[in-house]
C-alpha positions as semicolon CSV with decimal commas, in nm:
position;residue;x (nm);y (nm);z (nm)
1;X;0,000;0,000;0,000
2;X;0,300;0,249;0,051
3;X;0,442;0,227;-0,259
4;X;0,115;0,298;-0,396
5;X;0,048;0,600;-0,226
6;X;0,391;0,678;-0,291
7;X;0,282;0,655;-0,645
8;X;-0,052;0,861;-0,616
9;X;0,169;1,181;-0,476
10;X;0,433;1,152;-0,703
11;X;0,170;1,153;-1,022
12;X;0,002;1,436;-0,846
13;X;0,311;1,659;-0,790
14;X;0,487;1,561;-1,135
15;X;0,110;1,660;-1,333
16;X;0,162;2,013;-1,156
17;X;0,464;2,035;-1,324
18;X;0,412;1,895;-1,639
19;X;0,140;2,139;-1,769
20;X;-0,055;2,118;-2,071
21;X;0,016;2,468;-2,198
22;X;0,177;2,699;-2,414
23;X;0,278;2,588;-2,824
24;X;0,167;2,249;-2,919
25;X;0,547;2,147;-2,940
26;X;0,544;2,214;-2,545
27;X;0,250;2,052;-2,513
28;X;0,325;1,740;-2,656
29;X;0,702;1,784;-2,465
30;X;0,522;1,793;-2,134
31;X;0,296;1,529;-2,182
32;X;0,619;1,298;-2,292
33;X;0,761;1,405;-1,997
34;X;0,454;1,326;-1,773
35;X;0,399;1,015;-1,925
36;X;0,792;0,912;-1,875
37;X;0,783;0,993;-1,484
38;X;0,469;0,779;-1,462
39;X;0,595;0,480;-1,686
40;X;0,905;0,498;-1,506
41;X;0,792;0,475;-1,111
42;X;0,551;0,191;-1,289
43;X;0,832;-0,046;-1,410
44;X;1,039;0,047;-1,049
45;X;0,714;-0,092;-0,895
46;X;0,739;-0,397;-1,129
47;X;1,097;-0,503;-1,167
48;X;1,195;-0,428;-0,795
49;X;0,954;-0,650;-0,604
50;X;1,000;-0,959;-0,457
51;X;1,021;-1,306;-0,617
52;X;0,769;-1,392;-0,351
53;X;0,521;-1,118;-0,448
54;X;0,227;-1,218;-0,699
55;X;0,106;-1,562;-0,786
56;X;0,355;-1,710;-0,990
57;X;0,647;-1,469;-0,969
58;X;0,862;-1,749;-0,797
59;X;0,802;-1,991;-1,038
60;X;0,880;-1,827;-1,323
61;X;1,208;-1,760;-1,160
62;X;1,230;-2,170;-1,117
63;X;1,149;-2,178;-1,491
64;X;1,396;-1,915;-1,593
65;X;1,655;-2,135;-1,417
66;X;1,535;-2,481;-1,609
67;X;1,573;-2,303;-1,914
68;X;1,908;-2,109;-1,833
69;X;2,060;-2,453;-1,773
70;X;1,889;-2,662;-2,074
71;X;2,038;-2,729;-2,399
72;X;1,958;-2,506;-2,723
73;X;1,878;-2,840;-2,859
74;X;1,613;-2,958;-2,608
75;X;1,429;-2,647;-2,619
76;X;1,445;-2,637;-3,021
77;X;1,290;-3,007;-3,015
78;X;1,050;-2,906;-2,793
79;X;0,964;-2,577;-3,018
80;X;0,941;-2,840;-3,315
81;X;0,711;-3,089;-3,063
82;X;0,473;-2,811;-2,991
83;X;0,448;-2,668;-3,403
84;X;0,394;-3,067;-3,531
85;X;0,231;-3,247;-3,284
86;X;0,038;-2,968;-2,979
87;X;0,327;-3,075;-2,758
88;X;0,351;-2,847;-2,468
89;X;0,278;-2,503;-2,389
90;X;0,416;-2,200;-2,508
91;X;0,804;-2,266;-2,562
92;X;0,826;-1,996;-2,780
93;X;0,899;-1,805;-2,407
94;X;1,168;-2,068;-2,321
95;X;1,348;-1,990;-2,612
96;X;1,339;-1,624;-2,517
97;X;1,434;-1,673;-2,161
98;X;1,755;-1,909;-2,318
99;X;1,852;-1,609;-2,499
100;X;1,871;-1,381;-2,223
101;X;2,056;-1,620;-2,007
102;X;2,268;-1,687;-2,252
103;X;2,405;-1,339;-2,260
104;X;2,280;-1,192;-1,884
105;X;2,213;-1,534;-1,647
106;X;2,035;-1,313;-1,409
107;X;1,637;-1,353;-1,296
108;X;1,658;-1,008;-1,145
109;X;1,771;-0,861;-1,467
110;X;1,510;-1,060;-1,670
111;X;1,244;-0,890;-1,492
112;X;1,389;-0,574;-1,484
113;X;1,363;-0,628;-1,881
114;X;1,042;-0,763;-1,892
115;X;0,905;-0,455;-1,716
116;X;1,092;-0,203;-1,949
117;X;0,961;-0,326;-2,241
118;X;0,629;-0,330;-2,115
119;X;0,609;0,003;-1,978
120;X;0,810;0,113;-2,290
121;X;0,516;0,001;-2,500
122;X;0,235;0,081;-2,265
123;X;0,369;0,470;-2,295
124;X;0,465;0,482;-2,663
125;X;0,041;0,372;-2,650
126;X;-0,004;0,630;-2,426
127;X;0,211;0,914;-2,619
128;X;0,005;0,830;-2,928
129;X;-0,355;0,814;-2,815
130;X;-0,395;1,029;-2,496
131;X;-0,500;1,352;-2,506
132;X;-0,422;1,521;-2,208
133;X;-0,221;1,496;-1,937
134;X;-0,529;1,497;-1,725
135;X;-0,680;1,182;-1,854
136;X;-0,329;1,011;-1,825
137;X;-0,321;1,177;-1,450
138;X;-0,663;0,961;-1,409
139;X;-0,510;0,662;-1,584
140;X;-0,273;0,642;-1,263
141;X;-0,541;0,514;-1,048
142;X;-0,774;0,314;-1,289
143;X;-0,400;0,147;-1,368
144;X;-0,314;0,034;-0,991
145;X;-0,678;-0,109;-0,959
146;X;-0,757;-0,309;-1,211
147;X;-0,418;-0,432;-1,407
148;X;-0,135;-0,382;-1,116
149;X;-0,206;-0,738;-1,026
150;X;-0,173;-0,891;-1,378
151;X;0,084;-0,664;-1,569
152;X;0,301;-0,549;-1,248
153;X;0,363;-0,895;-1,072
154;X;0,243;-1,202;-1,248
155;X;0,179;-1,357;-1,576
156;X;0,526;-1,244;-1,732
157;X;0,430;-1,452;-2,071
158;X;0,102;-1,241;-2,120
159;X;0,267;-0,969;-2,016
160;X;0,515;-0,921;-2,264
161;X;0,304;-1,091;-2,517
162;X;0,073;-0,754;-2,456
163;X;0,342;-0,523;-2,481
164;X;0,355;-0,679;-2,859
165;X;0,042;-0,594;-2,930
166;X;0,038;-0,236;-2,828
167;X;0,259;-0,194;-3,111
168;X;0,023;-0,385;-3,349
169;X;-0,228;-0,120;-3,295
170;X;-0,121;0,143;-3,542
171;X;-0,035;-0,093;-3,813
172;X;-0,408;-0,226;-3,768
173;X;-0,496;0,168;-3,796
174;X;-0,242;0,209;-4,114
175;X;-0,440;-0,144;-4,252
176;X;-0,083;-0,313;-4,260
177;X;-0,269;-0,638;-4,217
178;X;0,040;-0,829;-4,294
179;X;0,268;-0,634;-4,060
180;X;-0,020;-0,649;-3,796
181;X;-0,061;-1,091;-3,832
182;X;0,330;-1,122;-3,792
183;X;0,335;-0,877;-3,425
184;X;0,016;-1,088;-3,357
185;X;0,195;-1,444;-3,421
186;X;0,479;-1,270;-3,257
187;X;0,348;-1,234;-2,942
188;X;0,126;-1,561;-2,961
189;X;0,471;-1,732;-2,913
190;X;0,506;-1,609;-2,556
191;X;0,118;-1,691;-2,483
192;X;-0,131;-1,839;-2,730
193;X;-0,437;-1,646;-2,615
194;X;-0,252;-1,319;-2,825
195;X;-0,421;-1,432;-3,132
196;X;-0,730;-1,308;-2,994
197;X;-0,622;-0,954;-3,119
198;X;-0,706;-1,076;-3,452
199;X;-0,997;-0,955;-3,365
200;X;-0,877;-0,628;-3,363
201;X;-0,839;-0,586;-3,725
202;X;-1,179;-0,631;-3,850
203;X;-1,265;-0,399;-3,609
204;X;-1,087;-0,121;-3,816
205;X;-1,388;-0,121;-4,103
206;X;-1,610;-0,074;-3,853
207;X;-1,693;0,313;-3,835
208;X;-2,029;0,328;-3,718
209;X;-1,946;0,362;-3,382
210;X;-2,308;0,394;-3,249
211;X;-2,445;0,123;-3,434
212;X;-2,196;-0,152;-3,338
213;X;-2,218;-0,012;-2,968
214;X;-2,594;-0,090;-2,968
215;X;-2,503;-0,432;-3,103
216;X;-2,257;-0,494;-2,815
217;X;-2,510;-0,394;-2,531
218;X;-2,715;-0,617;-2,683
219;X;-2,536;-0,912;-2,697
220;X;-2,370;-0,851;-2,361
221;X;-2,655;-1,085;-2,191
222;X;-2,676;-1,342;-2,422
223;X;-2,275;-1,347;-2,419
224;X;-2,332;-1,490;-2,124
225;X;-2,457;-1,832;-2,239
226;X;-2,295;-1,746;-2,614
227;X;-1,921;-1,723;-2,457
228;X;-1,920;-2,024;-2,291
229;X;-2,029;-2,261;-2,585
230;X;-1,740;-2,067;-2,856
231;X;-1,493;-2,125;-2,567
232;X;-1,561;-2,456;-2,513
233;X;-1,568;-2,515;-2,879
234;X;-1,221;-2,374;-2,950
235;X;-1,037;-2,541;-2,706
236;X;-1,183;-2,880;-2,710
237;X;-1,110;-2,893;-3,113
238;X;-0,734;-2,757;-3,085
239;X;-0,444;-2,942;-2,973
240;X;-0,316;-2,628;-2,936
241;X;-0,603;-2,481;-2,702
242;X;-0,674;-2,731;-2,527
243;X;-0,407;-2,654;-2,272
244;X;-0,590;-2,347;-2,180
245;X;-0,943;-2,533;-2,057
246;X;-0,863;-2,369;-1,764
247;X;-1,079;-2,051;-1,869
248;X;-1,414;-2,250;-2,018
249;X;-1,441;-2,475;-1,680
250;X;-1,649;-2,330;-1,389
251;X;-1,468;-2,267;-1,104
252;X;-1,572;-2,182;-0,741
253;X;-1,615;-1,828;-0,693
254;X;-1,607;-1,718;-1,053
255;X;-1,720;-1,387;-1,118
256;X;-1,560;-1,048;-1,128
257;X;-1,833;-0,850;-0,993
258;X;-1,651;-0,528;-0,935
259;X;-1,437;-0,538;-1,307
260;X;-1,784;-0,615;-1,480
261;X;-1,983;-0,310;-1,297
262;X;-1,653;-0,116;-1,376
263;X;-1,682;-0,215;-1,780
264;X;-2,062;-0,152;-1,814
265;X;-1,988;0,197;-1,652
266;X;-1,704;0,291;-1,863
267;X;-1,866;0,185;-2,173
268;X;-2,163;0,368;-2,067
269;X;-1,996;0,684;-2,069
270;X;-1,806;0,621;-2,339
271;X;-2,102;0,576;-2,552
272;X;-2,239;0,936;-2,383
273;X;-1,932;1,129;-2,573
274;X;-1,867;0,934;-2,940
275;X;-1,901;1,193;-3,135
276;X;-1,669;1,462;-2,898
277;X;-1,413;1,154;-2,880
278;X;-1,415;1,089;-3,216
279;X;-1,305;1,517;-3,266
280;X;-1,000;1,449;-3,093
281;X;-0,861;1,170;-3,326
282;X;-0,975;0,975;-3,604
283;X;-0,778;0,653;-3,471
284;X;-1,015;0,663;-3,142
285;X;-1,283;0,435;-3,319
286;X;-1,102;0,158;-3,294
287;X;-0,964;0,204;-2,960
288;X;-1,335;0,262;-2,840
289;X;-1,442;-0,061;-3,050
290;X;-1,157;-0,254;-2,947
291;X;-1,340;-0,163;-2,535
292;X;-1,648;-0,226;-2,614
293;X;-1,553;-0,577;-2,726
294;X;-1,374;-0,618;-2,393
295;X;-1,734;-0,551;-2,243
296;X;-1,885;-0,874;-2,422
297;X;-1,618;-1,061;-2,297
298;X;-1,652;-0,969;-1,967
299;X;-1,855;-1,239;-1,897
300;X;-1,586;-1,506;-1,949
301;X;-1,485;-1,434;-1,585
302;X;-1,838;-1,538;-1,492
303;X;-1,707;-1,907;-1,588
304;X;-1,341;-1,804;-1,419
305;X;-1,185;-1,526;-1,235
306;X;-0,871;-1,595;-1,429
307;X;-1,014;-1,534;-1,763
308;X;-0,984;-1,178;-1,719
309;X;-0,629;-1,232;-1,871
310;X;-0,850;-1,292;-2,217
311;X;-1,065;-0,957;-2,179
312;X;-0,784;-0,774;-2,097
313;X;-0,581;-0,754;-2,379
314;X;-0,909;-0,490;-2,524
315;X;-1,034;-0,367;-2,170
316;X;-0,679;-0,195;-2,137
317;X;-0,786;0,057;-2,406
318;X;-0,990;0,195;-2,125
319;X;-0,700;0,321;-1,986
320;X;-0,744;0,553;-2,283
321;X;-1,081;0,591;-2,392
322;X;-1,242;0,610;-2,032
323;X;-1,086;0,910;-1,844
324;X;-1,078;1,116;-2,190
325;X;-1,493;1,021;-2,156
326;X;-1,436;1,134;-1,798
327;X;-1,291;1,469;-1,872
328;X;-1,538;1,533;-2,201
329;X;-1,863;1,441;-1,962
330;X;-1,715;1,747;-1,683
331;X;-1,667;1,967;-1,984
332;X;-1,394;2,169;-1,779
333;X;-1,139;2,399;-1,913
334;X;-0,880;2,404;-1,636
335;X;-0,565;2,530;-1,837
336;X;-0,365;2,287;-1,695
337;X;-0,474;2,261;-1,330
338;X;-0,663;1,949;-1,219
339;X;-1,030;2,042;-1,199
340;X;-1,214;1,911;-0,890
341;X;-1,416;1,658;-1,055
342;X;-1,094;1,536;-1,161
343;X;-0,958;1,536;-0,864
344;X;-1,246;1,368;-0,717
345;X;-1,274;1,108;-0,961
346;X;-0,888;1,062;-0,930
347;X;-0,898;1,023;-0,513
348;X;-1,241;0,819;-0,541
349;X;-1,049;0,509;-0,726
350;X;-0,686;0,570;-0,572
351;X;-0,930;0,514;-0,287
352;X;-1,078;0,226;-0,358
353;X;-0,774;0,074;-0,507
354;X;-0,608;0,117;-0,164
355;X;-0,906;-0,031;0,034
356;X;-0,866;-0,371;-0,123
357;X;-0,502;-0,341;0,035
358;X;-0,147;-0,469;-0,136
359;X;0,114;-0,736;-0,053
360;X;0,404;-0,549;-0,151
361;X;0,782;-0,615;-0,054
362;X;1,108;-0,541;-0,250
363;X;1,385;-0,754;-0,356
364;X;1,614;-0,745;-0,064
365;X;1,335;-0,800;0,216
366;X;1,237;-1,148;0,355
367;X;0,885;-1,277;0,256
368;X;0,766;-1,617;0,281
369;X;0,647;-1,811;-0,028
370;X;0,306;-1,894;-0,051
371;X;0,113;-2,198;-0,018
372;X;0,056;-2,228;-0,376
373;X;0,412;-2,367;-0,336
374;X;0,559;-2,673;-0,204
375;X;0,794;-2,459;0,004
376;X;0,546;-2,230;0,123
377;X;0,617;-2,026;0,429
378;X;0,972;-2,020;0,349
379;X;1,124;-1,666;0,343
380;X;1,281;-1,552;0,030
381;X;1,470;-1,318;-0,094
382;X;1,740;-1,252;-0,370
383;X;2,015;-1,328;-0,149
384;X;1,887;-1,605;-0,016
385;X;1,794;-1,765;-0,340
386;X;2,157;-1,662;-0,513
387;X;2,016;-1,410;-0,751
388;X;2,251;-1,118;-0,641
């Protein structure tokens, strides 16, 4: 929770600095600047935590070591295995880990990468498509809540396989469909589910926004039931798929309540301000498509919590398309002071992000495993486990 608030300040104080006034060319130099500071304490927050922190962080570290000490051969056969025969699960990542041991043997370093080029990526998306530093100020928050726990400490495959894709999202826009299929495939290499940004590219002859919004509310119940059967369908009839079952089989608990009210309500008032969104940049119907398909596939987590690691790779352009809505619905000219809505918007979610509390530790600091592992209870840390 402190390095969150930590966080919260620092965006605050560095937006009063970085002000969106003056020529266009310092506009656009501020907002690169803004946008660097908060990409930057972002990655920190990433890279420097604990191999103990976040579901699986600990055993990707065991897997990074497996594939530091394997044989280019084994992990090419079992590339080959996977291509001819459904063999396995993602080695495509293996491979990639291999190379970076191969020149820097070092776990820490790894994730220190990792979370570089993902932040990298997540603020060239941000440089491109935001509009103010005011909805990127409100971005700070809605980040922390709802994709700290995914992007910032677990699932390093999907992870980077994301950061991929955020540079497949102009090509789709420049209709390099070619360009676009190869960063798709790309990142399907580090996690299979990527190729569900194909569905991005249709998505770019799609300009009657209204229209296709209607069609998406309306759907969004049925998806319910509809979601389910596709699912099921896809990964029973693919070798390939089939290791992800996982997301089609009911699980105890299932159900993002809180993501699924937060989805209807940004889509909501993203639908309220089309046509003022749609001033600011031509590109923004496909970012606002690209959310509104996140909404009917919101109700995959109904089947699995987990699943939201499917919706998310188009609920992130909310990060975008939802605190512009935000700042278009409050209609406030603040030259480059927060406005109090803002603000209050801002401190309601850094609220409630804060409420629902954070195990946090850094690198050096003891924390026991958990009991997800064999070894659970057992305090780590990077000295202890030889990675410094």
């Amino acid at each position: 929770m402190t390095v969150q608030i930590i966080i919260f300040i620092i965006s605050i104080l560095a937006y009063s600095y970085c002000k969106d006034v003056g020529s266009r060319k310092d506009v656009l130099s501020q907002r690169k600047r803004y946008i660097t500071i908060i990409m930057v304490m972002f990655a920190l927050q990433s890279c420097l935590r604990n191999v103990a922190i976040g579901p699986d962080t600990y055993r990707y570290f065991e897997r990074f070591e497996i594939a530091r000490l394997e044989s280019w051969n084994v992990l090419l056969q079992n590339m080959e295995d996977y291509i001819y025969l459904g063999i396995g699960k993602d080695p495509g990542f293996d491979i990639l880990e291999k190379a970076f041991a191969t020149v820097i043997p070092n776990y820490r370093l790894f994730l220190i990468a990792v979370a570089v080029f993902f932040f990298y990526s997540l603020g060239k998306f941000f440089y491109r498509f935001a509009f103010s530093n005011e909805a990127v100020l409100i971005s700070v928050p809605l980040y922390q809540c709802i994709y700290y726990n995914f992007f910032s400490i677990t699932g390093i495959r999907q992870t980077i396989a994301t950061g991929i894709l955020f540079f497949a999202v102009p090509l789709a826009l420049e209709r390099k469909a070619m360009k676009f299929l190869l960063c798709v495939l790309l990142a399907a290499t580090q996690h299979m589910t990527a190729l569900l940004f194909l569905l991005l590219y249709p998505l770019v002859y799609v300009r009657n926004i209204k229209i296709s919004f209607i069609i998406y509310f309306i759907l969004f119940i049925p998806m319910f039931t509809i979601v389910p059967l596709i699912t099921e369908y896809m990964v029973n009839g693919s070798v390939y798929l089939n290791k992800y079952s996982m997301f089609v089989e009911q699980s105890e608990g299932a159900g993002a309540y809180a993501l699924t009210a937060y989805m209807i309500l940004a889509n909501v008032c993203v639908f309220s301000v089309i046509k003022r969104l749609m001033n600011f940049s031509n590109s923004y119907y496909l970012l606002i498509n690209a959310f509104a398909l996140g909404l009917l596939l919101t109700p995959l987590t109904m089947i699995d919590q987990s699943n939201v690691r499917v919706m998310q790779y188009f609920s992130v352009f909310g990060l975008i398309v939802f605190p512009t809505s935000l700042l278009l619905i409050t209609n406030k000219q603040t030259n480059g002071r927060i406005s109090d809505v803002s603000f209050v918007i801002y401190f309601i979610i850094a609220a409630y992000t804060l409420s629902k509390g954070m195990d946090y530790a850094f690198f050096w600091q003891d924390v026991p495993l958990g009991n997800n592992y064999e070894e659970g209870g057992r305090l780590v840390n990077d000295f202890t486990l030889n990675i410094l």
